[in-house]
N, CA, C and O atoms as a Tripos MOL2 file, in Angstrom:
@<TRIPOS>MOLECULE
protein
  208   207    52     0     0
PROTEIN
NO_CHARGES

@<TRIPOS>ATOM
      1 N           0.8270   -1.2010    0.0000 N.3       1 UNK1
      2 CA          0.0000    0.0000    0.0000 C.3       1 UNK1
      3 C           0.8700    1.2630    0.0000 C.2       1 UNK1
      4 O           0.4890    2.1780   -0.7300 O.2       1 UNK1
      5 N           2.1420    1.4610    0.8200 N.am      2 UNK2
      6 CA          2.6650    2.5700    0.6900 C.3       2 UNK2
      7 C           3.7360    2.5610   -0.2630 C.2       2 UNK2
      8 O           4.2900    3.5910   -0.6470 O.2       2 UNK2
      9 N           4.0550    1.3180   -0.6770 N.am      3 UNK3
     10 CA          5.2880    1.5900   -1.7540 C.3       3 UNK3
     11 C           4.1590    1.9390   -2.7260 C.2       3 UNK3
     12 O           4.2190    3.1650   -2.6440 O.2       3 UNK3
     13 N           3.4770    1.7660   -3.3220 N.am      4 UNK4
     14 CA          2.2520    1.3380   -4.0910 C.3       4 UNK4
     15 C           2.0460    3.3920   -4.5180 C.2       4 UNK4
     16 O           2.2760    3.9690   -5.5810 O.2       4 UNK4
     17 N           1.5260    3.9860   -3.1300 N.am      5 UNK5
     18 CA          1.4160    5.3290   -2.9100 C.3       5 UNK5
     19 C           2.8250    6.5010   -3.2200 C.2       5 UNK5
     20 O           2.9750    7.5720   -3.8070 O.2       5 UNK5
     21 N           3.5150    5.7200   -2.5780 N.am      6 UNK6
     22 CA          5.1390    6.5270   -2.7510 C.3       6 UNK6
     23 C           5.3050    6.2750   -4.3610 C.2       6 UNK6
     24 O           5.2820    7.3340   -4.9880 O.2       6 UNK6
     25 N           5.4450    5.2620   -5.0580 N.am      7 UNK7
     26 CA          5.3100    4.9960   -6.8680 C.3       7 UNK7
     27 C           4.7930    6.0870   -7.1450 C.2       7 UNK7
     28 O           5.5100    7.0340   -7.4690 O.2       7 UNK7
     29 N           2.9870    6.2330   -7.0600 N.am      8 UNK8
     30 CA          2.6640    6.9680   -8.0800 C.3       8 UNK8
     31 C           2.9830    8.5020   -7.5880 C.2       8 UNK8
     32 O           3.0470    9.4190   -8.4070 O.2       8 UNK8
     33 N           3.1840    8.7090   -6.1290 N.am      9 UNK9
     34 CA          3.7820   10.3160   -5.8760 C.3       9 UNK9
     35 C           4.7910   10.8740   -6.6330 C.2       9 UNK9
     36 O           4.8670   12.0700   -6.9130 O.2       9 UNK9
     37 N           5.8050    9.7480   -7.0680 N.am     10 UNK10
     38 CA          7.2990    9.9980   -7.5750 C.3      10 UNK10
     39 C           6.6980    9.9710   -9.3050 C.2      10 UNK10
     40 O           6.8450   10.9500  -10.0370 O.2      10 UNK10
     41 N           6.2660    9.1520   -9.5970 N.am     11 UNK11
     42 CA          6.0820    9.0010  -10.9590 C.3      11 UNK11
     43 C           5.3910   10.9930  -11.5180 C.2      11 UNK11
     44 O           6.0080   11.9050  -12.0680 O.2      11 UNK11
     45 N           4.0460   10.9190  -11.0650 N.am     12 UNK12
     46 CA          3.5870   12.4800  -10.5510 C.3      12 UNK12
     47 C           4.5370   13.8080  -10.5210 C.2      12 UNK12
     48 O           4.3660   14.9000  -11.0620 O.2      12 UNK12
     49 N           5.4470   13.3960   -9.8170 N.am     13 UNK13
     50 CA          6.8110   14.6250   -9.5550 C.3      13 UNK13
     51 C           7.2590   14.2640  -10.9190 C.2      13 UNK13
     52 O           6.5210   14.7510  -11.7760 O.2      13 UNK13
     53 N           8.3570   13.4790  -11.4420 N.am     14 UNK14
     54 CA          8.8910   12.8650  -12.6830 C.3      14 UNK14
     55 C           7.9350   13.6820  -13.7500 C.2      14 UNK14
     56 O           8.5690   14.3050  -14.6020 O.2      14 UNK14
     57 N           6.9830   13.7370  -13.7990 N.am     15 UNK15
     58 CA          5.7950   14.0290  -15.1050 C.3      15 UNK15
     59 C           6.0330   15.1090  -15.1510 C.2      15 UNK15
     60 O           6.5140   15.5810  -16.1810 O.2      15 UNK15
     61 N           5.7390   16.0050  -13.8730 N.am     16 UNK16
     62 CA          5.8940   17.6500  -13.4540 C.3      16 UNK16
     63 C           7.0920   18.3930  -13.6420 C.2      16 UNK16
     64 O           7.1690   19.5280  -14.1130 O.2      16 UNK16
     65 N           8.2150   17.5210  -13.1550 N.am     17 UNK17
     66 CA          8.9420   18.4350  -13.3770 C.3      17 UNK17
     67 C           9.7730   18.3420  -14.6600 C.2      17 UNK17
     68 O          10.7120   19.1140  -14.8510 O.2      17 UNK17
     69 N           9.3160   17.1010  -15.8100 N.am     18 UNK18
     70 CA          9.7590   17.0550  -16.8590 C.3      18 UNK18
     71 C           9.0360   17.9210  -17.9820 C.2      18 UNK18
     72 O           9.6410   18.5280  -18.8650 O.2      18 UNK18
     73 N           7.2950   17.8820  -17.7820 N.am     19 UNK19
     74 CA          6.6030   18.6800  -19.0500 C.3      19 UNK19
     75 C           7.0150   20.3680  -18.3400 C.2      19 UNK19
     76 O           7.0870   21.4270  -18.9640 O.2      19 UNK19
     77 N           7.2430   20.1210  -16.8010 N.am     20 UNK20
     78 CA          7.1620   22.0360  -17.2720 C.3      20 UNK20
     79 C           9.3760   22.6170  -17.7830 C.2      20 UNK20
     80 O           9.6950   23.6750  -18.3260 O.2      20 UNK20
     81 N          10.1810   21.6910  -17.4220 N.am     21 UNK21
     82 CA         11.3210   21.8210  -17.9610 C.3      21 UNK21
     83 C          10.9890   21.8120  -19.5840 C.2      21 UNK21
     84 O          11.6420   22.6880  -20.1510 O.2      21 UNK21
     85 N          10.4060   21.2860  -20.1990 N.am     22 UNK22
     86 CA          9.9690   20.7680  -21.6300 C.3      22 UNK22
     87 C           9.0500   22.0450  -21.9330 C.2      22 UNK22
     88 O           9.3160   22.2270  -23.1210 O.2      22 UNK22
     89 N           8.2730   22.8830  -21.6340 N.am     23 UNK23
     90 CA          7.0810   23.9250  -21.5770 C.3      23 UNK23
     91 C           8.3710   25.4700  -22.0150 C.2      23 UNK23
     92 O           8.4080   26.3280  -22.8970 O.2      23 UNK23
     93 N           9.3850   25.0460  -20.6090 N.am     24 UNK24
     94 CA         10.4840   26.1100  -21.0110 C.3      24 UNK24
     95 C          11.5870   26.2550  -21.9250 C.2      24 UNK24
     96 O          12.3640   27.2100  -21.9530 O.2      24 UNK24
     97 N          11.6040   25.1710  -22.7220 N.am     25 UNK25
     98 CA         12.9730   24.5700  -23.4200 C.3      25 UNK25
     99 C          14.2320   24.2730  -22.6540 C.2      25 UNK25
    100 O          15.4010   24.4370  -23.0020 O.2      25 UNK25
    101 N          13.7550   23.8200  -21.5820 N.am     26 UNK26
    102 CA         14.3900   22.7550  -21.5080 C.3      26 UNK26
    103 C          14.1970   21.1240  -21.2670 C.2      26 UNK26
    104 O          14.4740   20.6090  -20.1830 O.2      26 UNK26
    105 N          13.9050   20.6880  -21.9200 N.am     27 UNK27
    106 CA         13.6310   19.2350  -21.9120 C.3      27 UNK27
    107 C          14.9280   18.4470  -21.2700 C.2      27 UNK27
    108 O          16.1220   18.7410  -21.3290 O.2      27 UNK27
    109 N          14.2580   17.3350  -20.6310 N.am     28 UNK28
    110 CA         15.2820   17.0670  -19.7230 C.3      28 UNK28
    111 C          16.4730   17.0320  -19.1020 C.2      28 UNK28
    112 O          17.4630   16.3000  -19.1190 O.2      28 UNK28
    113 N          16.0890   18.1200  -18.4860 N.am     29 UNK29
    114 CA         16.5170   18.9540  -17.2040 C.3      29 UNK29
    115 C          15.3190   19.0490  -16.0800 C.2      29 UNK29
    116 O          14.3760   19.7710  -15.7570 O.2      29 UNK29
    117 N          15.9830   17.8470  -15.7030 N.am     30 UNK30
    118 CA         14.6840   17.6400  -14.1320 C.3      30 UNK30
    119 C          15.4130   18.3030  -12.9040 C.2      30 UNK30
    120 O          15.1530   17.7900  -11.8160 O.2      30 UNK30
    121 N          16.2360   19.3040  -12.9130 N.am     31 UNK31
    122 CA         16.3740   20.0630  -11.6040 C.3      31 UNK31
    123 C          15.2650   21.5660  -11.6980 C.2      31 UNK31
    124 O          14.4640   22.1030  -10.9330 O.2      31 UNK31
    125 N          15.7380   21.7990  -12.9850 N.am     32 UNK32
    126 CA         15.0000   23.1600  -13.4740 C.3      32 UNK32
    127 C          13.5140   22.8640  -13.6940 C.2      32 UNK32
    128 O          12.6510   23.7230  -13.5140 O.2      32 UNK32
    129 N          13.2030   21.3820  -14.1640 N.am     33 UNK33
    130 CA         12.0050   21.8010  -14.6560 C.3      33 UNK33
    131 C          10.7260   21.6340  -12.9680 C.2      33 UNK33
    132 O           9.5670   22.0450  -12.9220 O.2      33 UNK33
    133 N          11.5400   20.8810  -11.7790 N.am     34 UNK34
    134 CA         11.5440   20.6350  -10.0620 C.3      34 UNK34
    135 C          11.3730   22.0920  -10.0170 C.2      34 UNK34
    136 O          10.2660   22.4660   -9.6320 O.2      34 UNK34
    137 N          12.1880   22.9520  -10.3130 N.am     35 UNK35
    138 CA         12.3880   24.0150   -9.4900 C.3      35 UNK35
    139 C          10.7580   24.7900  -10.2110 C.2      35 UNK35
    140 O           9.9320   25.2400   -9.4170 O.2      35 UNK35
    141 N          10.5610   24.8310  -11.3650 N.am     36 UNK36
    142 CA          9.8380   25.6670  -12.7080 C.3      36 UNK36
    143 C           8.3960   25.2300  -11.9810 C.2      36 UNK36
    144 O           7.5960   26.1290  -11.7200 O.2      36 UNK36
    145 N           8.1360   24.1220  -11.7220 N.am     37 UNK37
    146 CA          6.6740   23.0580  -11.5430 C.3      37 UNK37
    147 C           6.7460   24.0630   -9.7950 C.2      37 UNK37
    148 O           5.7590   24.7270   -9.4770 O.2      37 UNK37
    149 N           7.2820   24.0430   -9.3950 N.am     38 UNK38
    150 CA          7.2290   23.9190   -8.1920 C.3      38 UNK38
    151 C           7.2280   25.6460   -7.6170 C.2      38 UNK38
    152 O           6.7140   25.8250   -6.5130 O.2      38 UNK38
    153 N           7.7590   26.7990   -8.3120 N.am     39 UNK39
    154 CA          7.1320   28.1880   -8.2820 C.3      39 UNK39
    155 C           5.6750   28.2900   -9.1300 C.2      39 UNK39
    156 O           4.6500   28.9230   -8.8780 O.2      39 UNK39
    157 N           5.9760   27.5240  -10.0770 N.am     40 UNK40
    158 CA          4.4210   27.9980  -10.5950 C.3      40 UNK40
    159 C           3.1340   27.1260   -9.4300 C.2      40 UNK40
    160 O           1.9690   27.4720   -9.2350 O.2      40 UNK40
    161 N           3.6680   26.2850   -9.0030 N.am     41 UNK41
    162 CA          2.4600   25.7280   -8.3180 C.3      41 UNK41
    163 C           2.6330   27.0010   -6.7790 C.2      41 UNK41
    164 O           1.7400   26.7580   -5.9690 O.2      41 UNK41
    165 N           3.3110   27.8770   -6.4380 N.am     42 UNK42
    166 CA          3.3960   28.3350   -5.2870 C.3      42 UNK42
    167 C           2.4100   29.7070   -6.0480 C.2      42 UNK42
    168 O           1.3840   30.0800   -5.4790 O.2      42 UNK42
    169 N           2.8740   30.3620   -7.3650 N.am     43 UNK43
    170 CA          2.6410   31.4050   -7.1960 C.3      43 UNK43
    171 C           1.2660   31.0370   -7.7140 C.2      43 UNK43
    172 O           0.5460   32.0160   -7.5190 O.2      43 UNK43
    173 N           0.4750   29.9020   -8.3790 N.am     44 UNK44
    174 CA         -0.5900   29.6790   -8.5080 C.3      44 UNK44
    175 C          -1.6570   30.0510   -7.4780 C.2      44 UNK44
    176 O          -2.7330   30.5830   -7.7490 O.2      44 UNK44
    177 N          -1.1090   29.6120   -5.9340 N.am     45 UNK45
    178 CA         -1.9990   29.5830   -4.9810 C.3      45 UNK45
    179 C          -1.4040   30.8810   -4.1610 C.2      45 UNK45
    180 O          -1.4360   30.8970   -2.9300 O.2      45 UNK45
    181 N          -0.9270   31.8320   -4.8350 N.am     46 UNK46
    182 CA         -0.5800   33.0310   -3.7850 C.3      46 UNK46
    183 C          -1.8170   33.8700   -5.0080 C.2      46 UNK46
    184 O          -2.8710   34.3500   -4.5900 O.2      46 UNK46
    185 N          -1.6110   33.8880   -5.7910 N.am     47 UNK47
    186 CA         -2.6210   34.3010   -6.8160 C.3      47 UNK47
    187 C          -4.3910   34.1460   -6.7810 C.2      47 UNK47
    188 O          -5.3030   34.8680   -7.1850 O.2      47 UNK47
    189 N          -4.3200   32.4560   -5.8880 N.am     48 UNK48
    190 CA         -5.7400   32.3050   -5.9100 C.3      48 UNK48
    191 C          -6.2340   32.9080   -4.5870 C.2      48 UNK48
    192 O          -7.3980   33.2810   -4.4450 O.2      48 UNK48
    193 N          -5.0400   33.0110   -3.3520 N.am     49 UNK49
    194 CA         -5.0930   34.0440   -2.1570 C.3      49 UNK49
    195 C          -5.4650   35.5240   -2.4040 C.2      49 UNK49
    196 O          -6.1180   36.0070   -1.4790 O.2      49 UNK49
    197 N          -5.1920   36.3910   -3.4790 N.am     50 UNK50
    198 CA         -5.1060   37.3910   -3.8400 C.3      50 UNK50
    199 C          -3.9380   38.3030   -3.1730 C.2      50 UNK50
    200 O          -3.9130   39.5070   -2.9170 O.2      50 UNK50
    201 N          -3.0420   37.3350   -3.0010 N.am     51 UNK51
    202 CA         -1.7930   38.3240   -2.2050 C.3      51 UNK51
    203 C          -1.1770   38.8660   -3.5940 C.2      51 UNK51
    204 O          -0.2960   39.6670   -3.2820 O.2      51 UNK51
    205 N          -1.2750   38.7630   -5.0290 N.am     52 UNK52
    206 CA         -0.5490   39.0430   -5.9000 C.3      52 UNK52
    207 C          -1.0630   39.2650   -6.9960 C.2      52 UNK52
    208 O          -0.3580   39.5670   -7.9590 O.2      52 UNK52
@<TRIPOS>BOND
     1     1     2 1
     2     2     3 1
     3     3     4 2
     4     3     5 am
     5     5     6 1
     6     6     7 1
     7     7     8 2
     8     7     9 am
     9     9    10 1
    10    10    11 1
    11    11    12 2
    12    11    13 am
    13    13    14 1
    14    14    15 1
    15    15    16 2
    16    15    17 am
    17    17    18 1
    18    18    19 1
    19    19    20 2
    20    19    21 am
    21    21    22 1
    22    22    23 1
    23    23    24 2
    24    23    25 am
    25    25    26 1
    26    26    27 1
    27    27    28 2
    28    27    29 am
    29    29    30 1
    30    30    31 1
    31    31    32 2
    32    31    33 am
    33    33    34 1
    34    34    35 1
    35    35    36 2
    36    35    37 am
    37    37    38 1
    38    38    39 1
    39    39    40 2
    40    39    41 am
    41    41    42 1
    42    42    43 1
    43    43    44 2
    44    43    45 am
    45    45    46 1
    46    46    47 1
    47    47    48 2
    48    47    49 am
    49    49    50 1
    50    50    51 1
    51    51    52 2
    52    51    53 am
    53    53    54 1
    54    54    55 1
    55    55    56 2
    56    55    57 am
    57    57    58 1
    58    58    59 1
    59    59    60 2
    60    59    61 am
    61    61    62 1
    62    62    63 1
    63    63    64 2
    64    63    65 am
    65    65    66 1
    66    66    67 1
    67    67    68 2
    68    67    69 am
    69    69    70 1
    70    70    71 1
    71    71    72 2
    72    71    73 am
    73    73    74 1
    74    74    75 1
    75    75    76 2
    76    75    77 am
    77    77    78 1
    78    78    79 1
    79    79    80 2
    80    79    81 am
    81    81    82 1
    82    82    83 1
    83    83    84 2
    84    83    85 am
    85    85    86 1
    86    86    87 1
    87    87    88 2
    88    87    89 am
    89    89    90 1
    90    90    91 1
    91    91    92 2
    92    91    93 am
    93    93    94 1
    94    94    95 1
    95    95    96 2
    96    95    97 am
    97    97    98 1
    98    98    99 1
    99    99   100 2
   100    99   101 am
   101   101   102 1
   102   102   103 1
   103   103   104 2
   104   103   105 am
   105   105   106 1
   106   106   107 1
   107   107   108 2
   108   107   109 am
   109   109   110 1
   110   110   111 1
   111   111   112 2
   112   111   113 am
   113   113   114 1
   114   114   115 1
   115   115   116 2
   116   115   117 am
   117   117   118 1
   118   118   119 1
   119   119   120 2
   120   119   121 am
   121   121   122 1
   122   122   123 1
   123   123   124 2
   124   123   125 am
   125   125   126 1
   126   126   127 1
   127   127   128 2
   128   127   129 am
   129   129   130 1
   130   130   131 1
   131   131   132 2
   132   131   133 am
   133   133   134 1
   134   134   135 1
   135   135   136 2
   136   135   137 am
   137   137   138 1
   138   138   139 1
   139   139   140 2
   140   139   141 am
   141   141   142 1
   142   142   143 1
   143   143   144 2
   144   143   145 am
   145   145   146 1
   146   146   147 1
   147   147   148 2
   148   147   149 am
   149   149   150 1
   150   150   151 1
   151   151   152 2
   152   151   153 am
   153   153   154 1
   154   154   155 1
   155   155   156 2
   156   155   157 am
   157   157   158 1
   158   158   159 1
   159   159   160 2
   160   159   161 am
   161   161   162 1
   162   162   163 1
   163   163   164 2
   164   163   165 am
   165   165   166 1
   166   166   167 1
   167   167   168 2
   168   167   169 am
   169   169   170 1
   170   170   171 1
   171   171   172 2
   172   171   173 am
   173   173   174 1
   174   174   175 1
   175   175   176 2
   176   175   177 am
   177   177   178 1
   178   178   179 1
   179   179   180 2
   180   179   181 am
   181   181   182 1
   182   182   183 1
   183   183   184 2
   184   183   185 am
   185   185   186 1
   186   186   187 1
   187   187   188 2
   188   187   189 am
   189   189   190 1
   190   190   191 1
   191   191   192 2
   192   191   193 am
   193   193   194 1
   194   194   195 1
   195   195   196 2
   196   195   197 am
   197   197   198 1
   198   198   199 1
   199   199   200 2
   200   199   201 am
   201   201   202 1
   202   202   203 1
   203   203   204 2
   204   203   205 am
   205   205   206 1
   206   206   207 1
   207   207   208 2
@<TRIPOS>SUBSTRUCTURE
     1 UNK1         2 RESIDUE 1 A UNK
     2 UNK2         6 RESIDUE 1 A UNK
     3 UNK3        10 RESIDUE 1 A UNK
     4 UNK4        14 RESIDUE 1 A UNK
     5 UNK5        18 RESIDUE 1 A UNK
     6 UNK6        22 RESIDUE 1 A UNK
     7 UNK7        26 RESIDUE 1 A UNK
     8 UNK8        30 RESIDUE 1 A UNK
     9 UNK9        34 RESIDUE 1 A UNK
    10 UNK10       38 RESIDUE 1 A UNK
    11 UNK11       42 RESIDUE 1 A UNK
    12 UNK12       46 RESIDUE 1 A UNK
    13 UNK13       50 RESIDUE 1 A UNK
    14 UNK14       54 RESIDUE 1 A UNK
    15 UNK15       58 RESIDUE 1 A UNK
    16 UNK16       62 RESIDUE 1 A UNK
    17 UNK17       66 RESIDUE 1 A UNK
    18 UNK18       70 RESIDUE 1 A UNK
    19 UNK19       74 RESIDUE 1 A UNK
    20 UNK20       78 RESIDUE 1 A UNK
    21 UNK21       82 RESIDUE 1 A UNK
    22 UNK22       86 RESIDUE 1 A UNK
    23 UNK23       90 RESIDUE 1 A UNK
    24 UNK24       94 RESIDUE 1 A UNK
    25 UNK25       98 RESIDUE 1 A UNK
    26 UNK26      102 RESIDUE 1 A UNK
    27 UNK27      106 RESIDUE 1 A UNK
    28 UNK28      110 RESIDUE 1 A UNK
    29 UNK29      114 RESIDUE 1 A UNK
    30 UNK30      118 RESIDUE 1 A UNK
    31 UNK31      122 RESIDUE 1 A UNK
    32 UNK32      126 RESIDUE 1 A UNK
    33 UNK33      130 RESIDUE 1 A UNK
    34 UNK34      134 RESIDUE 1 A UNK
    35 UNK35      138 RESIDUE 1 A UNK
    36 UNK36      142 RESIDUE 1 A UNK
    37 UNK37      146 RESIDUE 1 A UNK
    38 UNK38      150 RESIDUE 1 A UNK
    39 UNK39      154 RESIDUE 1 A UNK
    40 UNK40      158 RESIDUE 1 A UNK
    41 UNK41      162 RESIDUE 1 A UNK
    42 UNK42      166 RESIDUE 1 A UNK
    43 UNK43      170 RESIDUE 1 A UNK
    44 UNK44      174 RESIDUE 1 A UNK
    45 UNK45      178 RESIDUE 1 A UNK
    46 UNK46      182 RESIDUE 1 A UNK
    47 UNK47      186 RESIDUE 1 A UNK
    48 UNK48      190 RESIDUE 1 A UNK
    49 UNK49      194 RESIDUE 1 A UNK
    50 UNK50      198 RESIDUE 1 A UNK
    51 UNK51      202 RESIDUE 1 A UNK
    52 UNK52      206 RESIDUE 1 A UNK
């Protein structure tokens, strides 16, 4: 059950941070595209806060 859960979390991250590295030109580059997935998902929800 939890390896099972931990799989598809990682697989999930892997997807994310490859199409949005790939979105920016850079295709695989999974530090940048980690870092890229991972401000847009912050400033997504500072946006839906209306802090911005």
């Amino acid at each position: 059950e939890v390896d099972s859960r931990l799989k598809d979390i990682m697989v999930t991250i892997f997807h994310n941070s490859y199409d949005a590295a790939k979105k920016y030109g850079m295709e695989g580059n999974l530090v940048a595209g980690a870092n890229i997935a991972g401000f847009e998902k912050i400033a997504d929800a500072m946006i839906a806060q209306g802090v911005c």
